[in-house]
VEXSEZA-400859 format. One record per residue (C-alpha): residue number from 0; chain; x, z, y. Coordinates in Angstrom, 2 decimals. Each point is the difference from the previous one (the first is absolute). Layout:
VEXSEZA-400859
   i ch    east      up   north
 NUM  A       X       Z       Y
...
***
This chain:
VEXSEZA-400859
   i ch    east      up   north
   0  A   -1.55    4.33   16.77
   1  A    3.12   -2.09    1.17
   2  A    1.55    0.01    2.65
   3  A   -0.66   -2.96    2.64
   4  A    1.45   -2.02    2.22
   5  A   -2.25    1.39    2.80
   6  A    0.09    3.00    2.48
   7  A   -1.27    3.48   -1.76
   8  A   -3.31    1.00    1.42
   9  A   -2.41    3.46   -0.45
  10  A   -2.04   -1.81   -3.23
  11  A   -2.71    2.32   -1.38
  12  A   -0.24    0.62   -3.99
  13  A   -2.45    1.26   -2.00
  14  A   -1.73    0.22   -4.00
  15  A   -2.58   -1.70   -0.19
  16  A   -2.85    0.61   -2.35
  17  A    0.94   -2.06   -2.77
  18  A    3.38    1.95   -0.04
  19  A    1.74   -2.97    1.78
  20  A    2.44    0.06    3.14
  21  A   -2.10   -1.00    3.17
  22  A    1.88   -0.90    3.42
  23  A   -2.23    0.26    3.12
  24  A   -0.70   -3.27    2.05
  25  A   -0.35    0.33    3.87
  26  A   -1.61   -3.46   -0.01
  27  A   -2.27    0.53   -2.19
  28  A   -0.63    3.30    0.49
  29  A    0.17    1.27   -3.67
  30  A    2.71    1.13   -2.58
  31  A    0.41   -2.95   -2.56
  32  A    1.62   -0.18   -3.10
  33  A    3.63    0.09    0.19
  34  A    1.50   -3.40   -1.67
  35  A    3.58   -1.06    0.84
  36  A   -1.72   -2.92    1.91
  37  A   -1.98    2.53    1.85
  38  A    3.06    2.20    1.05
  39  A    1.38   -3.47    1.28
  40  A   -3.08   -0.76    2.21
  41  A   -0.08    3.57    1.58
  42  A    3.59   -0.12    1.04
  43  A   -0.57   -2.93    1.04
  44  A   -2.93    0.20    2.33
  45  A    2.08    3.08    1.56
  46  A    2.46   -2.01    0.60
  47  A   -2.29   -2.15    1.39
  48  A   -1.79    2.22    2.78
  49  A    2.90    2.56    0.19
  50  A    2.99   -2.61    0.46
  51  A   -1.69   -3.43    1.20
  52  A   -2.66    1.19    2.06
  53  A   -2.89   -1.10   -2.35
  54  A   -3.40    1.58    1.40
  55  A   -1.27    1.46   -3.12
  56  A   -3.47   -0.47    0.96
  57  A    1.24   -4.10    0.05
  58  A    1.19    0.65   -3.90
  59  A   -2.27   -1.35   -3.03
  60  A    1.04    1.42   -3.55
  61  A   -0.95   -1.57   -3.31
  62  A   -1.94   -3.07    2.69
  63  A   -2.78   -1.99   -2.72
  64  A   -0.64   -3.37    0.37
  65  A   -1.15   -2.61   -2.01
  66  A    2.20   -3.22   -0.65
  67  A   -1.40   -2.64   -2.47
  68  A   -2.98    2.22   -1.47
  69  A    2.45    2.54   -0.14
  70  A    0.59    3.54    1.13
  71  A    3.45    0.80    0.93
  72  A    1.43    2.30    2.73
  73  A    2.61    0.29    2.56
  74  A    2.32    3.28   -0.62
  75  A    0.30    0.49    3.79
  76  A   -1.61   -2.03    3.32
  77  A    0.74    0.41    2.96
  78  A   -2.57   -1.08    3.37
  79  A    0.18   -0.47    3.52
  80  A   -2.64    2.13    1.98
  81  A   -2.39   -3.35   -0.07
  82  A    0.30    1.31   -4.13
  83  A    1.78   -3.43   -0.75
  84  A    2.36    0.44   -2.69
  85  A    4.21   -0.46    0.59
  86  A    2.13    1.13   -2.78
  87  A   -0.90   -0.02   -3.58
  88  A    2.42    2.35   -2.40
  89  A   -0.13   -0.10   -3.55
  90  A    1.79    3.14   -1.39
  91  A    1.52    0.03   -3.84
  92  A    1.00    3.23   -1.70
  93  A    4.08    0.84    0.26
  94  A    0.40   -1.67   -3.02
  95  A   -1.21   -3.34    0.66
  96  A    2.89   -2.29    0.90
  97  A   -1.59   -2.45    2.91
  98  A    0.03   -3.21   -0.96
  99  A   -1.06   -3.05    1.05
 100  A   -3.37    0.20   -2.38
 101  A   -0.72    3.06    2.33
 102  A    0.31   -1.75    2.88
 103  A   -2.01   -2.04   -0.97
 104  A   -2.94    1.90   -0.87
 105  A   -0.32    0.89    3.74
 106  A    0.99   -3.16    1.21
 107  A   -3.39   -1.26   -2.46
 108  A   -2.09    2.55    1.84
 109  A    1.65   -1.02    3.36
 110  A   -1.59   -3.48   -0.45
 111  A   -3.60    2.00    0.94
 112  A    1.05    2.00    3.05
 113  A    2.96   -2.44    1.48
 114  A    1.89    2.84    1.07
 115  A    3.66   -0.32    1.91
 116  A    1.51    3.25   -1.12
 117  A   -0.26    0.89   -4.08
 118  A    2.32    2.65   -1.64
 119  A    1.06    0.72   -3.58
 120  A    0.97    3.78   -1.11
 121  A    1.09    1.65   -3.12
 122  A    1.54    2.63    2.29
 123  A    3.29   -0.54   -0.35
 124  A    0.36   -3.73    1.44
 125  A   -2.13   -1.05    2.41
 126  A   -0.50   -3.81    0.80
 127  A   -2.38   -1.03    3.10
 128  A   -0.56   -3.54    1.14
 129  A   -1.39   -1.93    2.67
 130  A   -2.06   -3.17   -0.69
 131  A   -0.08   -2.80    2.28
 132  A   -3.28   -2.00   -0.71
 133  A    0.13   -2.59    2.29
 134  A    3.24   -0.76   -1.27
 135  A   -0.73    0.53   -3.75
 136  A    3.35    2.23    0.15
 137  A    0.92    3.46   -0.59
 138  A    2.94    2.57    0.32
 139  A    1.44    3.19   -1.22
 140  A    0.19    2.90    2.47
 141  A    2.51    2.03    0.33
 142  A   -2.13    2.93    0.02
 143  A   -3.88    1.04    0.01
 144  A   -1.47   -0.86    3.47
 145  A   -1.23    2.83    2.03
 146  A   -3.37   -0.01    1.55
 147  A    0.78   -1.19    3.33
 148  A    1.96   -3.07   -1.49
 149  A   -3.11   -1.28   -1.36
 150  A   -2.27    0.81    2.38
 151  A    2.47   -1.57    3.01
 152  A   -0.47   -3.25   -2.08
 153  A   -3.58   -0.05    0.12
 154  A    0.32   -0.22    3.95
 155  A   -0.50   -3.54    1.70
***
């Protein structure tokens, strides 16, 4: 797998049955198949609880919800302790140039959960933003927000 633009961490690999590359998930608690959009999303959520103080009991992989009659899911949530979600991130294989069309796809989702804090990954950039709703405004961080930044803003 490539190389990211995230810390190294201790992943576990394995075969699976169908012959196919398996990585294990500490979220989930289960090895799942190993997809360049999958190695993204584990570095990532390491990164996450390792390097930003995420609780990894607060993450959510793979969240389902329904939009429209549709199913679609969140790549990673994360909550509060009240299990109110903060952060959405949508995570795209190396590969994947972010554009604004993937932006967009969370920002679509976004109009369900009216989060602050959403992030975009293909592992190699990074781009994080906070949404102002009362304002109807948004802007570009210059980095992913750690834990304590969001929860400090859910404080009266």
């Amino acid at each position: 797998m490539k190389e990211l633009n995230l810390p190294a961490y201790s992943y576990k690999l394995k075969q699976g049955e169908n012959g196919l590359r398996q990585i294990y998930d500490a979220i989930r608690r289960r090895y799942v198949a190993l997809t360049p959009e999958e190695w993204v999303r584990q570095h990532f959520i390491s990164y996450m609880v390792h390097s930003l103080g995420y609780p990894a009991a607060l993450i959510g992989v793979e969240v389902m919800f329904s939009m429209n009659s549709l199913k679609r899911r969140v790549d990673i949530m994360a909550y509060n302790r009240l299990g109110n979600p903060l952060l959405a991130v949508e995570c795209k294989a190396p590969g994947v140039k972010i554009t604004p069309a993937v932006f967009d796809q969370l920002a679509e989702y976004n109009m369900k959960f009216r989060l602050t804090y959403l992030v975009v990954t293909n592992g190699i950039a990074h781009y994080a933003c906070h949404i102002d709703w009362e304002k109807g405004s948004y802007i570009f961080l210059d980095g992913v927000p750690g834990y304590r930044d969001l929860i400090k803003d859910e404080t009266p």
